[in-house]
N, C-alpha and C positions, 0 to 999 in steps of 0.2 A: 895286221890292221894297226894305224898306227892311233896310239891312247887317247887321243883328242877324239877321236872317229866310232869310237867303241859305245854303243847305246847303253843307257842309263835311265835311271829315274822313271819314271813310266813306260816309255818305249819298252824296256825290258819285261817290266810287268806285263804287258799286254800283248807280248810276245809268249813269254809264259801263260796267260792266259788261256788267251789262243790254244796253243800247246795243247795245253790241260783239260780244257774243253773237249779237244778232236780226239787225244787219247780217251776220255772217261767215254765217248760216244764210239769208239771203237769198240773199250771192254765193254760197255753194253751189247753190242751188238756180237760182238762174240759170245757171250753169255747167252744170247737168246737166240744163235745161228745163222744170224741175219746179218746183209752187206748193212753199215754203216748209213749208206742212203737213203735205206729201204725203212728203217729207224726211223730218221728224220722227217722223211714224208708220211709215215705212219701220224708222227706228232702231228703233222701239218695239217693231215687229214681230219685227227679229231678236232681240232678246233674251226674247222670251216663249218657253215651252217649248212650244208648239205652237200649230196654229192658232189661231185669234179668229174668233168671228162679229162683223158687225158693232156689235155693242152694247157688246162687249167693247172694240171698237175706239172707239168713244162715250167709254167708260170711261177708257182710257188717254191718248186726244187732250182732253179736255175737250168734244167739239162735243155737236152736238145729234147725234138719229139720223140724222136727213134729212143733214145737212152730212156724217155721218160715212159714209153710204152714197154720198154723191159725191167725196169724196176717194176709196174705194173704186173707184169708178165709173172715176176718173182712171188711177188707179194698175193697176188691169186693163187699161182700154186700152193702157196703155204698155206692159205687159208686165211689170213687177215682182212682180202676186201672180195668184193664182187664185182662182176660187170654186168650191166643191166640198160635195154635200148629206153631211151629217153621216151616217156609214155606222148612226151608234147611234140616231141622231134624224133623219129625214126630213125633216122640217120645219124643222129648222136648217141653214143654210147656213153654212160656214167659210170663211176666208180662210186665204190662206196664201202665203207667199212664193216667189217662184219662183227656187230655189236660181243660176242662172246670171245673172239679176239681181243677185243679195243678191253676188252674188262680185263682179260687176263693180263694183258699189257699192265692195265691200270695197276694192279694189285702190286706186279712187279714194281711198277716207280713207288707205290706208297710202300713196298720194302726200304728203301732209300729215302725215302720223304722227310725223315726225322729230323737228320745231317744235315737238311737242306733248309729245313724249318730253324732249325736252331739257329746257324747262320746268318738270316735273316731275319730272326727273332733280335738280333744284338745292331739293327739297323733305326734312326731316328726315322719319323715321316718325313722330315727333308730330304735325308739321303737316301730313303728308300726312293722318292720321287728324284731325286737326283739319276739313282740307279737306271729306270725305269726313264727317263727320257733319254740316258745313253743307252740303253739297247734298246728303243725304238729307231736312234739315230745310226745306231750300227747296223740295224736292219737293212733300214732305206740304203746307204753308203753300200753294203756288201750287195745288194739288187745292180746298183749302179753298178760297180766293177765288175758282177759277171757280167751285164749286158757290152762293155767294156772290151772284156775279158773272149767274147763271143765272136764279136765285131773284129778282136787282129784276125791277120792269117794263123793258120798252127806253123809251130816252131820244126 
């Protein structure tokens, strides 16, 4: 790659980032035996205000149905969620987290909490609201690209 072409300055950072992120959400997930995905949609779970049918759960993982109903699949065997028929809709099936799960989850992250508080303990209220409108916006932006992402043909 020729020196002019070689990323820098932030680019680099946020490639690191990135990195750093997907790794530390692997070792968790190794730590606690679970596929990486299965992780993430756990978080995703507890902060929605109540259950998710699978599709919903599609929605907020990026997967397809099929992928999104075997992470599902995973995640009940183990014990962390339920599936339960929609008391108002018959035909829709909810998930739902199983509270003594989501606790012991919990207890785990606030093993780590500390590292995590400290760090953001050494942030101003601007730049923390700095922070906090760039990963709202990397949010949205990374939704975009899977749907993106979904949309080509596969390689």
């Amino acid at each position: 790659m020729p020196r002019d072409d070689q990323p820098t300055g932030l680019e680099l950072d946020s490639r690191r980032y990135l990195a750093s992120y997907v790794l530390f959400n692997q070792a968790v997930a190794d730590h606690l035996g679970m596929h990486p995905t299965d992780v993430q949609c756990l978080n995703l779970l507890s902060i929605e205000p109540g259950p998710c049918t699978t599709g919903r759960i599609a929605e907020l993982t990026g997967l397809t149905s099929g992928s999104a109903t075997r992470l599902v699949d995973r995640l009940e065997k183990a014990g962390y969620v339920t599936r339960q028929r929609d008391e108002q809709d018959r035909r829709r099936v909810l998930v739902e987290p199983v509270p003594a799960a989501l606790q012991r989850l919990g207890e785990f992250w606030d093993s780590l909490a500390e590292d995590w508080q400290a760090m953001f303990d050494g942030y101003t209220e601007q730049e923390m609201a700095l922070l906090s409108r760039h990963m709202r916006r990397t949010t949205e932006l990374a939704k975009r690209q899977i749907e993106h992402l979904r949309a080509l043909p596969p390689r």
